[in-house]
C-alpha positions in Angstrom: 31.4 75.9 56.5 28.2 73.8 57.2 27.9 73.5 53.3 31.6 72.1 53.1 30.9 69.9 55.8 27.9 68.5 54.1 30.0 68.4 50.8 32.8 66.2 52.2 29.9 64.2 54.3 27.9 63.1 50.9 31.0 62.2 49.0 32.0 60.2 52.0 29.0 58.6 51.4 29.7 58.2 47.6 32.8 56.5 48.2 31.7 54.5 50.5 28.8 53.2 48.1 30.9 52.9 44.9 33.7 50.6 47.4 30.7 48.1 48.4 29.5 48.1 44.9 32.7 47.4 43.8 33.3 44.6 46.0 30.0 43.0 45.4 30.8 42.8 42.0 34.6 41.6 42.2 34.2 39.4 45.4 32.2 36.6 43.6 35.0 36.8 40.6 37.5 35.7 43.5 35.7 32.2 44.0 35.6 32.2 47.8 31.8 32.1 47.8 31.5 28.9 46.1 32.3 25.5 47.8 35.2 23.6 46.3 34.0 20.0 46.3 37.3 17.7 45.9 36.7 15.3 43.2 38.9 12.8 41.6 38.3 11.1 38.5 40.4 7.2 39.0 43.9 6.5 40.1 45.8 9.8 39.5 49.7 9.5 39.7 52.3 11.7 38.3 54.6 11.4 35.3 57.9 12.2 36.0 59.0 15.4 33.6 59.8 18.9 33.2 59.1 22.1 35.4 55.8 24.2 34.4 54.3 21.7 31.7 52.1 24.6 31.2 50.3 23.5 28.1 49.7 21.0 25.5 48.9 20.4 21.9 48.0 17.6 20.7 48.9 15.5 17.1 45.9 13.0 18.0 46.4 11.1 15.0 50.2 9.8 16.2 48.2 9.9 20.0 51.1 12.4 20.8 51.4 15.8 22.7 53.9 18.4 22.9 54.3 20.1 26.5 55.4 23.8 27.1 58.2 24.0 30.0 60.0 26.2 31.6 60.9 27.7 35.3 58.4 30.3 35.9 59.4 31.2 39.2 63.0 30.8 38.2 63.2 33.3 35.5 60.8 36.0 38.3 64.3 35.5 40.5 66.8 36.3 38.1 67.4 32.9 36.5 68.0 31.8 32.9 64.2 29.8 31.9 65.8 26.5 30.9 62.8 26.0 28.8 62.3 23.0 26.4 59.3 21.4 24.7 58.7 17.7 25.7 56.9 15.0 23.8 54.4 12.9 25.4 53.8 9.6 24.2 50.2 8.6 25.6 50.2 5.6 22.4 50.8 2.6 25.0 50.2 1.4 28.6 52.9 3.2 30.1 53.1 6.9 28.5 56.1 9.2 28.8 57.6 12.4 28.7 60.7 12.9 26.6 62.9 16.2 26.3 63.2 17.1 22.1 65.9 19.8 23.0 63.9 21.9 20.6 66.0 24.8 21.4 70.1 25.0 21.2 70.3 27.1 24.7 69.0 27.8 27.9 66.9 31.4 27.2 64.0 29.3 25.5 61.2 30.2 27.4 57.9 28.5 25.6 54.1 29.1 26.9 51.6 28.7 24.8 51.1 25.8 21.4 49.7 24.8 19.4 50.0 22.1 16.7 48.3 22.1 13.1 48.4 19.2 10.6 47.3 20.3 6.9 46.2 18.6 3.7 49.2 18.0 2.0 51.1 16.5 5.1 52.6 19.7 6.3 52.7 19.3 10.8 53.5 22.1 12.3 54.3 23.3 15.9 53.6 26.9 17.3 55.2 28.0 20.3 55.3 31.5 22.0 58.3 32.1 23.4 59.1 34.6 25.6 63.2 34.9 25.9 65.6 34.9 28.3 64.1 37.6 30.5 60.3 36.8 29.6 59.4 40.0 28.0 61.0 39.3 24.3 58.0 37.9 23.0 58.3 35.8 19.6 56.5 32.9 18.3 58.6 30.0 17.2 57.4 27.9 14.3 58.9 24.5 13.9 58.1 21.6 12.0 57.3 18.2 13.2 59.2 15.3 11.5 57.8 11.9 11.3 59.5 10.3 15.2 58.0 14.0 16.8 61.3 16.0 17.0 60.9 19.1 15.8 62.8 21.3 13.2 63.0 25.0 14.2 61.4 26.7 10.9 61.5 30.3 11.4 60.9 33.3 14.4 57.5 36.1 14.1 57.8 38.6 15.8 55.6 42.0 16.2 55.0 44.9 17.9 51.6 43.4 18.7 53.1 40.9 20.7 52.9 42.8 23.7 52.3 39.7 26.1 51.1 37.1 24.4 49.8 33.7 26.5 48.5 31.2 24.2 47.8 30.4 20.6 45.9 29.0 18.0 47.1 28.0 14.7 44.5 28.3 11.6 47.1 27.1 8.9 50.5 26.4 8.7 51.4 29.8 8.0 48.2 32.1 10.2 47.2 31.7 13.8 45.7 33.9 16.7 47.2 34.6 20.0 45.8 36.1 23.4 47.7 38.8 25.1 47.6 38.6 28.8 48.1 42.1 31.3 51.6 40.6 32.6 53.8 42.9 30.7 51.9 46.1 30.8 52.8 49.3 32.7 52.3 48.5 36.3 49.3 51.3 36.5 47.6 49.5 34.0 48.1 46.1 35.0 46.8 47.5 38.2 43.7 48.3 36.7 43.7 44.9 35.2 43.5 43.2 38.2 40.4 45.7 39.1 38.5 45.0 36.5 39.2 46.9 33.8 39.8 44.9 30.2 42.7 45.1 28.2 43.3 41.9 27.2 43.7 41.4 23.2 43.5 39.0 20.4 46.0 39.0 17.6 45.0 38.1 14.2 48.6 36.8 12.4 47.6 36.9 8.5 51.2 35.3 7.3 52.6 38.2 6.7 51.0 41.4 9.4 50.0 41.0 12.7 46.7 43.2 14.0 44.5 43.2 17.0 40.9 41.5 15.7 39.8 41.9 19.5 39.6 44.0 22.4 38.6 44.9 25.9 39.0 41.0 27.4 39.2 40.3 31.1 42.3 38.8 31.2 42.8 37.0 27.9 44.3 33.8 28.8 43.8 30.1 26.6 42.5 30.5 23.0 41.5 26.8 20.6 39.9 26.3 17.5 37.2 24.4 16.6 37.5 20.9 14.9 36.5 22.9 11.4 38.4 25.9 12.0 34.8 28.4 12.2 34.9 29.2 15.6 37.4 30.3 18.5 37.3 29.8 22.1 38.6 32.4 24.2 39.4 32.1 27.9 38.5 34.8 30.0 40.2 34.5 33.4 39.1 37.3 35.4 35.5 37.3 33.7 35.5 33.6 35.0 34.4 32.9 31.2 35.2 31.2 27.9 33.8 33.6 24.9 32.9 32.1 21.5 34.0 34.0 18.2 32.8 33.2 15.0 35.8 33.4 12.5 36.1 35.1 9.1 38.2 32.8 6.7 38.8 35.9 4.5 39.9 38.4 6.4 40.4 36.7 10.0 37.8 39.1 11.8 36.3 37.7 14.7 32.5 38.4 15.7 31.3 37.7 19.2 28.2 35.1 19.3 27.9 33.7 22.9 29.8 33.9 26.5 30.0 30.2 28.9 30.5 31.0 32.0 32.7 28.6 34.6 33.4 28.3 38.1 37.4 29.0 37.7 39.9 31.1 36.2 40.2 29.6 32.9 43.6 29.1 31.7 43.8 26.7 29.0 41.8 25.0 26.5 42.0 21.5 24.2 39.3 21.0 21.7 39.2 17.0 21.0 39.0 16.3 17.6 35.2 15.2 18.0 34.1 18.2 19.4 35.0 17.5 23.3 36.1 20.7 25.1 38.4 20.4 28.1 39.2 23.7 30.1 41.4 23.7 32.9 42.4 26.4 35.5 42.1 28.1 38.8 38.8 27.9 41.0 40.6 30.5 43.5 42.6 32.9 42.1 43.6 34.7 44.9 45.3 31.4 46.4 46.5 31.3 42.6 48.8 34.7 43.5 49.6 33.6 46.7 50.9 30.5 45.3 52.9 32.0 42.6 54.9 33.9 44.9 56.6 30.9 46.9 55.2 27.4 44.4 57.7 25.4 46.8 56.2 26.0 50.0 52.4 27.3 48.9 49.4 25.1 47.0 47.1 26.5 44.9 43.6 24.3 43.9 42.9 23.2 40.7 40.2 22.2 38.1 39.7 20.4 34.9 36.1 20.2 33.5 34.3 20.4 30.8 32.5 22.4 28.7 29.1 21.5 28.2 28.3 20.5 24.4 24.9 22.3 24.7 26.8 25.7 24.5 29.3 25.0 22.2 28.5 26.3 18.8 30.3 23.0 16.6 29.3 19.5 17.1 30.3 17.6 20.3 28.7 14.5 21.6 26.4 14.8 24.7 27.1 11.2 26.0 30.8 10.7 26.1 31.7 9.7 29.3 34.6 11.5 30.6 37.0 11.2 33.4 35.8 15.0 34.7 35.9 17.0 36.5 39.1 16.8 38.3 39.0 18.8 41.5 41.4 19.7 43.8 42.9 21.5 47.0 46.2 21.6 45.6 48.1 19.3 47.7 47.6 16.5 44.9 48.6 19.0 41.9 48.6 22.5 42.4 47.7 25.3 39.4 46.4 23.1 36.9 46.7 25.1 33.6 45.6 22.5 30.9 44.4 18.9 29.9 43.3 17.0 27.5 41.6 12.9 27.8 43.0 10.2 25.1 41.4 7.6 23.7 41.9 5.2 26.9 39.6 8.1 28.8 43.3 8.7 30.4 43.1 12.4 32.2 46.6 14.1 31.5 47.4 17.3 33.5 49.6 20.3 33.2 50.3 22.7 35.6 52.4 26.2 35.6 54.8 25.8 38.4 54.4 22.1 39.2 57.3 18.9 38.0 56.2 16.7 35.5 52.2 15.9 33.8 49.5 14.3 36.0 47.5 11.1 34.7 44.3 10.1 35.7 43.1 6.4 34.8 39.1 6.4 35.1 38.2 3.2 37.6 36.6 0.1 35.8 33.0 -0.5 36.6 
């Protein structure tokens, strides 16, 4: 009996050890520990426009970008997504968001983009697209005509898709795309959410689609590098953004480096000369919270970016930029993405919020 007792005593003891290991690791992961400094870079006002503008991808050359929307929280009650892709013309003074009814009914329900312009003139959009109900993954491949509407080209779809979030095209006809924990079995996206990985890349080769990586911490944004060597991958819960150096042949991917940031990182855009903008969540647990009730609930937000030191491609180490944008969520809630044009404007997506946020930098 007194060795039972003893027993049951010392695994008490385990448990109780493995819990405050486990939360010494996790905790810091949550953000709470570090302060959230409110910072804003000019004269931010909001564009008027679709639900969820979730993401962006951007045809710099016609200073153009195409925005991912859709009613998140609508489709979690039982409604139809409404989803569309809008074009945002950012070429003048006064930019603007305009619906391209890419999509001939209401079950379009586009997340992730990417856009690709190639050699011989080809412009091409990629869009995941989760159906009505949000778990009939597909990507959607369209091609951009000359005014930015887009003609729908064809539907991929794969067994691999098993939740994809974002993509990044390589050619007109390959791309990579991150597979998030959303739609897993509700043990393992448990686990997930304890810190087990299970978050994938997808390697699409044009005609097969294959896992190329594994094991992720919640594999959210994914971007390419201005020459098409490297990938950056967003990992949310690893409060990181991991660098993969790409194989043109054979589209494996070989881990070189891991930058770490102070925020869920959602999305990516990698400016054309090097310039890497992440955006996403500095306190994920207020991120949950928020997506629960988006009308009533905020959530903060940040856009920053990535330092050019780390970055494995050129990027210039002098540009000023109109960064970071910080914060509480009562300006703009969930910030998910955002990119800075060639007037240092700051333009802002969000999951569940209305319409894009613009930041002009103040004048010296």
């Amino acid at each position: 009996m007194r060795s039972r007792k003893r027993s049951i005593r010392l695994l008490s003891i385990f448990v109780v050890l493995a819990l405050c290991l486990y939360a010494a690791t996790m905790l810091p992961l949550t953000g709470w520990f570090e302060k959230l400094e409110p910072h804003s870079p000019g004269q931010c006002v909001r564009l008027a426009g679709p639900v969820g503008a979730e993401d962006f991808a951007v045809d710099w050359q016609k200073r153009r970008a195409y925005v991912s929307s859709a009613d998140r929280h609508g489709v979690e009650e039982g409604k139809r997504p409404g989803g569309d892709i809008y074009l945002l013309d950012f070429s003048g003074e006064t930019p603007k968001l305009t619906p391209l009814n890419a999509w001939p009914d209401k079950d379009f329900f586009p997340h992730g983009l990417d856009f690709i312009s190639e050699w011989d003139g080809t412009r091409r959009l990629f869009a995941i697209n989760h159906g009505p109900n949000g778990r009939d993954h597909t990507v959607e491949v369209f091609d951009a005509q000359e005014d930015g509407t887009l003609r729908h080209v064809r539907t991929i779809s794969s067994s691999s898709f098993t939740s994809p979030n974002d993509i990044a095209a390589v050619s007109a006809e390959q791309f990579y795309l991150t597979n998030d924990p959303f739609d897993l079995p509700t043990m393992e996206r448990t686990l997930n959410y304890l810190g087990v990985s299970t978050g994938t890349v997808v390697y699409y080769d044009g005609g097969i689609a294959r896992p190329v990586v594994e094991n992720l911490r919640f594999a959210n944004g994914i971007s390419r590098s201005p020459d098409g060597q490297w990938l950056l991958v967003a990992e949310s819960l690893g409060r990181s953004v991991t660098v993969y150096q790409r194989n043109p042949f054979n589209g494996q991917l070989v881990r070189r480096s891991e930058i770490a940031v102070p925020m869920a990182a959602d999305n990516m855009i990698v400016h054309p000369d090097g310039t890497t903008v992440v955006a996403g969540h500095p306190r994920p647990l207020a991120f949950l919270s928020y997506t629960k009730a988006p009308q009533d609930r905020r959530a903060p937000s940040m856009v920053m970016q990535l330092d050019p030191q780390q970055l494995p491609f050129p990027a210039p180490r002098r540009r000023t930029l109109p960064l970071p944008y910080v914060n509480d969520g009562n300006q703009f809630s969930a910030a998910s993405v955002g990119f800075i044009d060639q007037q240092s404007r700051l333009f802002v997506g969000s999951v569940y919020e209305r319409g894009v946020l613009m930041c002009i930098p103040q004048t010296r």
